[in-house]
N, CA, C and O atoms as CSV, one atom per row, in Angstrom:
chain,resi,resn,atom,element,x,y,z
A,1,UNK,N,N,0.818,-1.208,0.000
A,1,UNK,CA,C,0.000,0.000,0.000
A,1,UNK,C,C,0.850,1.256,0.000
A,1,UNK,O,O,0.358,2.245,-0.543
A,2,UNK,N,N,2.001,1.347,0.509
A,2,UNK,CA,C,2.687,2.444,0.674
A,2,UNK,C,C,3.368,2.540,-0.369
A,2,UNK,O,O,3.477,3.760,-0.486
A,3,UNK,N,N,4.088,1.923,-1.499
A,3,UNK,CA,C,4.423,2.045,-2.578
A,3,UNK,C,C,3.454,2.364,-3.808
A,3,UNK,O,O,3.973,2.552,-4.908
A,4,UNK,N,N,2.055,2.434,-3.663
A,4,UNK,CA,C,1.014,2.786,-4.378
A,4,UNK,C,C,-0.141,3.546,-3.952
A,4,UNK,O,O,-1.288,3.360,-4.360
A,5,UNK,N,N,0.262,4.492,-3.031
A,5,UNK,CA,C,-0.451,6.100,-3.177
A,5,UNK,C,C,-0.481,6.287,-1.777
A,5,UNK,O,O,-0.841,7.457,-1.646
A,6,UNK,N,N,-0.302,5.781,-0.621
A,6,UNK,CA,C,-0.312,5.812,0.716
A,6,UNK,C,C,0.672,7.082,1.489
A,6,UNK,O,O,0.483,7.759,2.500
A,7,UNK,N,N,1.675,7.034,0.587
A,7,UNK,CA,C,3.064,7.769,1.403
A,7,UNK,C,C,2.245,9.013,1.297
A,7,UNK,O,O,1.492,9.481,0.443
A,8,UNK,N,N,2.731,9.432,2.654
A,8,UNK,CA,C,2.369,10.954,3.122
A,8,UNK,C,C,3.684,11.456,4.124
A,8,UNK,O,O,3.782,12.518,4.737
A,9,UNK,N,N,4.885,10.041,4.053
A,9,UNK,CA,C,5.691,10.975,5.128
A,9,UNK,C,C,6.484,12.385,4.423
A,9,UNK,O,O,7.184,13.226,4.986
A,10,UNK,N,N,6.120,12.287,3.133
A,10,UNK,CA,C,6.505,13.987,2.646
A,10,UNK,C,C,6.162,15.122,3.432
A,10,UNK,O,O,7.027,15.922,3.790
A,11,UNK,N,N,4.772,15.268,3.772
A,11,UNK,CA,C,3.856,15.743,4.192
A,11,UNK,C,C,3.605,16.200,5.626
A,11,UNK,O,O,2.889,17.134,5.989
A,12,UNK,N,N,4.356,15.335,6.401
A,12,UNK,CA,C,3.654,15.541,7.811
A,12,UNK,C,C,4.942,16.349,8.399
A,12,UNK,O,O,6.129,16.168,8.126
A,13,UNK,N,N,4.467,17.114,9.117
A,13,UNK,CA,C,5.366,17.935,10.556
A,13,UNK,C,C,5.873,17.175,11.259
A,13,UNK,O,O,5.123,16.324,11.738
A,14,UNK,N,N,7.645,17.119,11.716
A,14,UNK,CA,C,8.256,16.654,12.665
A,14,UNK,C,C,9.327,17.606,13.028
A,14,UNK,O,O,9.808,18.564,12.424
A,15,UNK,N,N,9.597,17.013,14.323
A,15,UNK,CA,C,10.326,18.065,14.735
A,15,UNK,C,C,12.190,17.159,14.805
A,15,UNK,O,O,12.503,16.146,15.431
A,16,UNK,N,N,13.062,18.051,13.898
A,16,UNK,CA,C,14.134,17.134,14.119
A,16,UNK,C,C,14.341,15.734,13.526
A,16,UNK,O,O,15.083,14.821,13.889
A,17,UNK,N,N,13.557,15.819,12.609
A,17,UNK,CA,C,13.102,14.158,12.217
A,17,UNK,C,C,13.757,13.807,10.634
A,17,UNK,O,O,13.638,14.679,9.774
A,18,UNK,N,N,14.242,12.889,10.393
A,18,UNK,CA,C,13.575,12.223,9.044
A,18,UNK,C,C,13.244,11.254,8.704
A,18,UNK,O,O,13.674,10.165,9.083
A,19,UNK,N,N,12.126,11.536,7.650
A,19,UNK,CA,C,11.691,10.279,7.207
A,19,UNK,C,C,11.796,9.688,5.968
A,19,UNK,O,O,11.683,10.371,4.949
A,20,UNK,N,N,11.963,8.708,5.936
A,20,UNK,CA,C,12.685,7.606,4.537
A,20,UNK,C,C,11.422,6.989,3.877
A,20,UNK,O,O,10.811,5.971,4.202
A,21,UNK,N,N,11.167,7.934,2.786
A,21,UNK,CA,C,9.843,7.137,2.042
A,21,UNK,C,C,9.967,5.714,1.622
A,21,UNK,O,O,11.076,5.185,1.545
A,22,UNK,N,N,8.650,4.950,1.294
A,22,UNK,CA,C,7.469,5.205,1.588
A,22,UNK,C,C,7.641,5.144,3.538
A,22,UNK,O,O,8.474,4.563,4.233
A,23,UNK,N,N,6.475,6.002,3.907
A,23,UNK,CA,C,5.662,5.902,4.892
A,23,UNK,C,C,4.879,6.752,5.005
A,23,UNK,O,O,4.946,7.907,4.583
A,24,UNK,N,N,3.398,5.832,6.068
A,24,UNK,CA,C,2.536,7.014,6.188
A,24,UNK,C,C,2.199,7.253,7.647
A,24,UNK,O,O,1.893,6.314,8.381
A,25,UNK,N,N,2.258,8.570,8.090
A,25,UNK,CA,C,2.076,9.061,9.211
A,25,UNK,C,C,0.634,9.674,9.849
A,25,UNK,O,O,0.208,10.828,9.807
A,26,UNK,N,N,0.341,9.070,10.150
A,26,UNK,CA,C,-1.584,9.852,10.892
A,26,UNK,C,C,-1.082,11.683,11.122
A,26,UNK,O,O,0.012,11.735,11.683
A,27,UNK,N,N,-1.519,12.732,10.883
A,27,UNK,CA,C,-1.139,13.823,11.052
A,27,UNK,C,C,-0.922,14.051,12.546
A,27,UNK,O,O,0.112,14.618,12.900
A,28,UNK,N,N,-1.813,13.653,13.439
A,28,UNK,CA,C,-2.120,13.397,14.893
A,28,UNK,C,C,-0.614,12.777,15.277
A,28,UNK,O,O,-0.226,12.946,16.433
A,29,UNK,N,N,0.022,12.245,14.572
A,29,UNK,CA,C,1.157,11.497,15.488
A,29,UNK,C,C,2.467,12.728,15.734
A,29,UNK,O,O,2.620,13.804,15.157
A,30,UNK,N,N,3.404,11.995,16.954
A,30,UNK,CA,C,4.409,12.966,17.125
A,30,UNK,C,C,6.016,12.533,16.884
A,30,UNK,O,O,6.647,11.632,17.436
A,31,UNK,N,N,6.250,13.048,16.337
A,31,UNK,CA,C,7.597,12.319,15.615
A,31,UNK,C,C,8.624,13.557,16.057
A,31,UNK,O,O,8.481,14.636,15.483
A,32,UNK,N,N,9.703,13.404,17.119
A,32,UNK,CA,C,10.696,13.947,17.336
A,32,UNK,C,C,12.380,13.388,17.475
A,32,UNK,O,O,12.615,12.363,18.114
A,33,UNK,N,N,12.923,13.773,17.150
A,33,UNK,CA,C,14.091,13.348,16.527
A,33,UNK,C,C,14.727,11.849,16.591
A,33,UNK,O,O,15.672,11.361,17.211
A,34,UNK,N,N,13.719,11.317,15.610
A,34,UNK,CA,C,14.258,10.305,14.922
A,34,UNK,C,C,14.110,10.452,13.361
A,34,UNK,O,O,13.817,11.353,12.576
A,35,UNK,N,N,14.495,8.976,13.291
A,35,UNK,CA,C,14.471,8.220,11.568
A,35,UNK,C,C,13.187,7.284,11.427
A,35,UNK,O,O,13.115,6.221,12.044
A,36,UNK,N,N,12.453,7.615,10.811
A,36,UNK,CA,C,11.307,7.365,10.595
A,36,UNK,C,C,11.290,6.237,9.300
A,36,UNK,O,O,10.343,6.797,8.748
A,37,UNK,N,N,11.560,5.206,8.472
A,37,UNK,CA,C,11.140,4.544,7.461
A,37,UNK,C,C,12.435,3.799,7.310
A,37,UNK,O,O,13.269,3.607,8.195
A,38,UNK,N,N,12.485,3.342,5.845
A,38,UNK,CA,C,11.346,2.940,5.058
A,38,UNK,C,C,10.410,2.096,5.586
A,38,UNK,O,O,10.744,1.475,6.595
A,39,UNK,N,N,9.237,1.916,5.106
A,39,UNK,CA,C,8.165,0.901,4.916
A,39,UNK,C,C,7.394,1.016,6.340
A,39,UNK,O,O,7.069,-0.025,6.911
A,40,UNK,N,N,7.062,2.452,6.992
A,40,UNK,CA,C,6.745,2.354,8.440
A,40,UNK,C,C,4.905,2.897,8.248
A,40,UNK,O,O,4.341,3.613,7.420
A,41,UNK,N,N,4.436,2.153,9.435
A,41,UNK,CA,C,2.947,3.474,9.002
A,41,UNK,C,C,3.033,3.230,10.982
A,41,UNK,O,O,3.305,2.337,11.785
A,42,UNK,N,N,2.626,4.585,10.980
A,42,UNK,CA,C,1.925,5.114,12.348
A,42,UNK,C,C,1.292,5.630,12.102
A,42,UNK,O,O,1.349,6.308,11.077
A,43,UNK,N,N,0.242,5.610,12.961
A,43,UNK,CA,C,-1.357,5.518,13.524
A,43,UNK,C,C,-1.556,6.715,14.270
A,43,UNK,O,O,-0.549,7.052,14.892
A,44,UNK,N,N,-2.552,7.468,14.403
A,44,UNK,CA,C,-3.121,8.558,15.252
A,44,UNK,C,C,-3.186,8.332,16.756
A,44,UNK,O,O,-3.732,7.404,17.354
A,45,UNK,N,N,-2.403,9.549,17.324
A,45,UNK,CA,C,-2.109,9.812,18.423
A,45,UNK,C,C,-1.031,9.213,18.878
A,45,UNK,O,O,-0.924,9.193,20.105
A,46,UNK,N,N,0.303,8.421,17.881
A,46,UNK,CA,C,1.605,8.077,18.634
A,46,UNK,C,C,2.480,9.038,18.772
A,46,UNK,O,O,2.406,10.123,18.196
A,47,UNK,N,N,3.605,8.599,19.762
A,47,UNK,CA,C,4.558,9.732,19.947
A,47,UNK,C,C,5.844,8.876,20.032
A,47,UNK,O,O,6.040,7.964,20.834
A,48,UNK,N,N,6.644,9.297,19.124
A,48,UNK,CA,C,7.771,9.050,18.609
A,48,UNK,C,C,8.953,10.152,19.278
A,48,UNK,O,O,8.792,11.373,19.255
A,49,UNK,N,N,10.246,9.418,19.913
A,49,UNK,CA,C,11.096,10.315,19.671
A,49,UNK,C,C,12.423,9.195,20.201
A,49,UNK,O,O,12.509,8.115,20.785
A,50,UNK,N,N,13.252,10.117,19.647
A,50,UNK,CA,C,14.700,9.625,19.775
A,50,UNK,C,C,14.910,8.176,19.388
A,50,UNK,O,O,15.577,7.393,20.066
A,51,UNK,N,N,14.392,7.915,18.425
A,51,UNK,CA,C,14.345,6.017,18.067
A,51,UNK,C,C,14.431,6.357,16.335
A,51,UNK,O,O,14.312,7.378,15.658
A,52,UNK,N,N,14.714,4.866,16.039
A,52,UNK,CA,C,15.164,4.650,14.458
A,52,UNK,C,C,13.761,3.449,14.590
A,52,UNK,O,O,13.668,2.554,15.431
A,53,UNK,N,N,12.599,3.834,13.291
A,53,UNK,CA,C,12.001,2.850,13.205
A,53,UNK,C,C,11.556,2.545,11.769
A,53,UNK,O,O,11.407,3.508,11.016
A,54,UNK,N,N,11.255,0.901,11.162
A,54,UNK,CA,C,12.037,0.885,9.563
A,54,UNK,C,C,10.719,-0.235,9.468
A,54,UNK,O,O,10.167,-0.608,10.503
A,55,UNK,N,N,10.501,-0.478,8.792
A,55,UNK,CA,C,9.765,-1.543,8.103
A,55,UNK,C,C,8.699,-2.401,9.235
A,55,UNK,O,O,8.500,-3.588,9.493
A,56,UNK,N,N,8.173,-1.124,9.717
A,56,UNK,CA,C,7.235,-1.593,11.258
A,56,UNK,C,C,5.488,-1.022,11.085
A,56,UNK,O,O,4.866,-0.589,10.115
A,57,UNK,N,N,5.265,-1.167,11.924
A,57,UNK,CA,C,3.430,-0.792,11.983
A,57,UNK,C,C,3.161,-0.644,13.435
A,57,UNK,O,O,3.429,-1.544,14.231
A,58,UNK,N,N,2.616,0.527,13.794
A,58,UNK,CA,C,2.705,1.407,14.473
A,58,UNK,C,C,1.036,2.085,15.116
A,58,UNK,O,O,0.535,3.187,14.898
A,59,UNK,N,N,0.426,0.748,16.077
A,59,UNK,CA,C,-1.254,1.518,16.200
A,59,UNK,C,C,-1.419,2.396,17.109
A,59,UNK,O,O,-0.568,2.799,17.902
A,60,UNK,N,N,-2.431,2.690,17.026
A,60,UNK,CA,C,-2.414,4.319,17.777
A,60,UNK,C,C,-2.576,4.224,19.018
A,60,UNK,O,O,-3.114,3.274,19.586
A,61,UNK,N,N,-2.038,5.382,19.629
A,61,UNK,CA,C,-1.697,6.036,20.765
A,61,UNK,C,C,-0.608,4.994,21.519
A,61,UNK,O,O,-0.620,4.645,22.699
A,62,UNK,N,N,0.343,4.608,20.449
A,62,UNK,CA,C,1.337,3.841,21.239
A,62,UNK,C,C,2.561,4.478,21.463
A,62,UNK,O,O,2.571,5.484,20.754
A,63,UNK,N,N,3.342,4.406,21.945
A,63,UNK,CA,C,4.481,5.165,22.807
A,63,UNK,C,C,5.856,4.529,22.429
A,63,UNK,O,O,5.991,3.345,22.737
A,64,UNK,N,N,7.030,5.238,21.719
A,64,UNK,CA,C,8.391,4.576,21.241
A,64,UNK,C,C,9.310,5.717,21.702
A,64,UNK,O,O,9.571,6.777,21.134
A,65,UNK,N,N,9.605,5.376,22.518
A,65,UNK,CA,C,11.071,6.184,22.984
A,65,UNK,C,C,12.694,4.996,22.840
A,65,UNK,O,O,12.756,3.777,23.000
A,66,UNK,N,N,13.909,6.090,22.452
A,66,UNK,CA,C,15.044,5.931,22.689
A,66,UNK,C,C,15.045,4.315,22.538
A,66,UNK,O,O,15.354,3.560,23.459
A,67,UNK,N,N,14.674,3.918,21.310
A,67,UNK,CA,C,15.143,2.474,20.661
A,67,UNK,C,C,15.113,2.106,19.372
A,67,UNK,O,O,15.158,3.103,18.651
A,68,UNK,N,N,15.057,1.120,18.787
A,68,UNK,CA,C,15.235,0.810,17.344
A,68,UNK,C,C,14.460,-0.346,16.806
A,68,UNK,O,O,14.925,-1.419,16.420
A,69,UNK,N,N,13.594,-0.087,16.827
A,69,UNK,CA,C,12.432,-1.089,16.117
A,69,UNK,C,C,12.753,-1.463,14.136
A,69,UNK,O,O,13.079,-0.617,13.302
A,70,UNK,N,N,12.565,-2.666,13.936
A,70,UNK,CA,C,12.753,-2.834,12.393
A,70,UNK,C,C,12.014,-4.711,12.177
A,70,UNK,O,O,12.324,-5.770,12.722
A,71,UNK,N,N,11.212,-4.440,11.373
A,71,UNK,CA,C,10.475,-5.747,11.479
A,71,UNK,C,C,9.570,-5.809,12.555
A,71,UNK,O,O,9.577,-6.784,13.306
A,72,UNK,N,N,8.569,-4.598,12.751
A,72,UNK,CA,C,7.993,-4.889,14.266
A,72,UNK,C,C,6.394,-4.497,14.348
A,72,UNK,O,O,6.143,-3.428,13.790
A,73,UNK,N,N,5.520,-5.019,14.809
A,73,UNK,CA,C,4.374,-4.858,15.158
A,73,UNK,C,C,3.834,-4.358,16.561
A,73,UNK,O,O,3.711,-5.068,17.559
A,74,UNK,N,N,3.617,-3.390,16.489
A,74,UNK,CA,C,3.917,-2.583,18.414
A,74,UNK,C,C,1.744,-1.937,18.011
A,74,UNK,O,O,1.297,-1.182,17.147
A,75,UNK,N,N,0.887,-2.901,19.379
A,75,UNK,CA,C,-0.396,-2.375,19.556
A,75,UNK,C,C,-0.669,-1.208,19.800
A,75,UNK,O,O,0.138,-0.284,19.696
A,76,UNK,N,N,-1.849,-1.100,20.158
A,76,UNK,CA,C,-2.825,0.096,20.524
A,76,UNK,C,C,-2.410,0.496,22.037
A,76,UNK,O,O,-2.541,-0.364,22.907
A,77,UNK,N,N,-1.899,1.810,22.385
A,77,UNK,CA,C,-1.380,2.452,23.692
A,77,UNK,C,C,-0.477,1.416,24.482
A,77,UNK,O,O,-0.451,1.154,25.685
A,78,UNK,N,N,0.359,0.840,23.266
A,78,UNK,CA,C,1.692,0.011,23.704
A,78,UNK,C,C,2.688,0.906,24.014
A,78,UNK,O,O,2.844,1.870,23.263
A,79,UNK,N,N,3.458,0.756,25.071
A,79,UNK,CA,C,4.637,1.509,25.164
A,79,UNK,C,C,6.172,0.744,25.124
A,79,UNK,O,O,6.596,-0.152,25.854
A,80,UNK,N,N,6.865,1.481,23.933
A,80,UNK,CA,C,8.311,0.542,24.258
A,80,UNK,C,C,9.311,1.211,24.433
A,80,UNK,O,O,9.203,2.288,23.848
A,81,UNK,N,N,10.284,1.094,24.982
A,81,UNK,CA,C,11.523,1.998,25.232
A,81,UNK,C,C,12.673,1.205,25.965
A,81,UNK,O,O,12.740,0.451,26.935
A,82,UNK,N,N,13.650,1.799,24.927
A,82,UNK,CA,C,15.337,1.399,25.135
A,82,UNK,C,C,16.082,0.049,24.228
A,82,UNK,O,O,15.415,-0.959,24.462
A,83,UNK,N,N,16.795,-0.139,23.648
A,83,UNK,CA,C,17.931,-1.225,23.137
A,83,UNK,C,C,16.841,-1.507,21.763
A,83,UNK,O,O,15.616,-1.392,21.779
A,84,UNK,N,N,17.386,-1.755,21.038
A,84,UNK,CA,C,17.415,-2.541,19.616
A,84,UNK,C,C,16.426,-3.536,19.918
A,84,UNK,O,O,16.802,-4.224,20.867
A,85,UNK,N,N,15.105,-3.933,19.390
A,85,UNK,CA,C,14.422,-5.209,19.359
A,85,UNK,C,C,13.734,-5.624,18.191
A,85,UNK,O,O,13.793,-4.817,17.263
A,86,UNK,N,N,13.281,-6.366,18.048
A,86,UNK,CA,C,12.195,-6.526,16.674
A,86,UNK,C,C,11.336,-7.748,17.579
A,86,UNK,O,O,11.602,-8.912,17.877
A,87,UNK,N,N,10.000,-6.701,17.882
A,87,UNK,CA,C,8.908,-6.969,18.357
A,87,UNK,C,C,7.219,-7.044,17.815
A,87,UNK,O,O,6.689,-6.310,16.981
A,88,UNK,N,N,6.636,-8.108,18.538
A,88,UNK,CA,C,5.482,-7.702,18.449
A,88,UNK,C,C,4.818,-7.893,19.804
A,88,UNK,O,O,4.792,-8.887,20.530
A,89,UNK,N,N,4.179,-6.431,19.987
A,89,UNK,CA,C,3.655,-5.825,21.537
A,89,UNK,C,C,2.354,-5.632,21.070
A,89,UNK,O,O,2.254,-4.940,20.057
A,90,UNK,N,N,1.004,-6.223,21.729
A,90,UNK,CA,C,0.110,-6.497,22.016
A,90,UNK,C,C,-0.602,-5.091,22.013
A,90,UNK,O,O,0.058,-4.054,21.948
A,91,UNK,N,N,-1.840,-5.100,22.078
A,91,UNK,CA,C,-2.814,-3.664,22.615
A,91,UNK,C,C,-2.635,-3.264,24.370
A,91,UNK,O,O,-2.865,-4.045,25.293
A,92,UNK,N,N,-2.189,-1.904,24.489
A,92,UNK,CA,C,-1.964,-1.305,26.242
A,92,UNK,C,C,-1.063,-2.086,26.873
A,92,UNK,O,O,-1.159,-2.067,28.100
A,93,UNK,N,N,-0.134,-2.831,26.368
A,93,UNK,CA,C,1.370,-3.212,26.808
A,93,UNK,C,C,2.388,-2.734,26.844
A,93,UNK,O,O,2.463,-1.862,25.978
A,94,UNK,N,N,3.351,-2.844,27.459
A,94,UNK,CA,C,4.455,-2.342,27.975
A,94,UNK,C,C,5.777,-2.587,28.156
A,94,UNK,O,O,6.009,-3.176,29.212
A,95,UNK,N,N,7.035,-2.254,27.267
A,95,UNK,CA,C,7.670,-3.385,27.225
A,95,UNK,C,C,9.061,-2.005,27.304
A,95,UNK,O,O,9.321,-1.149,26.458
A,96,UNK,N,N,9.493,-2.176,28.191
A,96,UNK,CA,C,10.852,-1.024,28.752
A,96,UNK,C,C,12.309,-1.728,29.263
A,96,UNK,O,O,12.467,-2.581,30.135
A,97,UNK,N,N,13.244,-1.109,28.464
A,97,UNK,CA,C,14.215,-2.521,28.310
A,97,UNK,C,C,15.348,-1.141,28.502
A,97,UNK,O,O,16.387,-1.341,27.872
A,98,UNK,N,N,15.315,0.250,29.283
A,98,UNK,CA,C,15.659,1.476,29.790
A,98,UNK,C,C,16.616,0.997,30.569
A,98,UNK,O,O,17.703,1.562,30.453
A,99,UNK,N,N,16.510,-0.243,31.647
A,99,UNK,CA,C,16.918,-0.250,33.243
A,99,UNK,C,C,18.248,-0.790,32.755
A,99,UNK,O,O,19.142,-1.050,33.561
């Protein structure tokens, strides 16, 4: 889908950010200084920052701090943060790998 009319990460506001087409970003989401793509879609109301995330899917209102997602499926008001993983995190889970 993102290689055939989807990409909007041209488009969207970030702060400090880039993003590596295709991807598509919900306008609602918050993307601060990371690397955003290829092949990523986030969902309305996430907040992104300080992480590299690549060929993942991203549902809304989920939470990615200071890590590196690639190959990953992260739910609905999932939160992940810290070290390199390639995950899949459930809906309102929590997975902090910081300590």
């Amino acid at each position: 889908l993102l290689e055939h009319g989807q990409d909007n990460g041209h488009h969207v506001k970030t702060e400090n950010s880039l993003i590596i087409p295709p991807c598509h970003i919900h306008p609602s989401a918050v993307v601060k200084n990371s690397i955003i793509g290829p092949y990523v879609s986030i969902a309305e109301k996430c907040h992104i920052s300080n992480s590299i995330v690549r060929d993942s899917i991203i549902d809304e209102d989920a939470e990615i701090e200071n890590t590196m997602l690639d190959q990953s499926l992260i739910g609905k008001k999932a939160l992940v943060r810290g070290r390199y993983r390639k995950l899949n995190v459930d809906d309102s889970s929590a997975v902090d790998f910081s300590y």
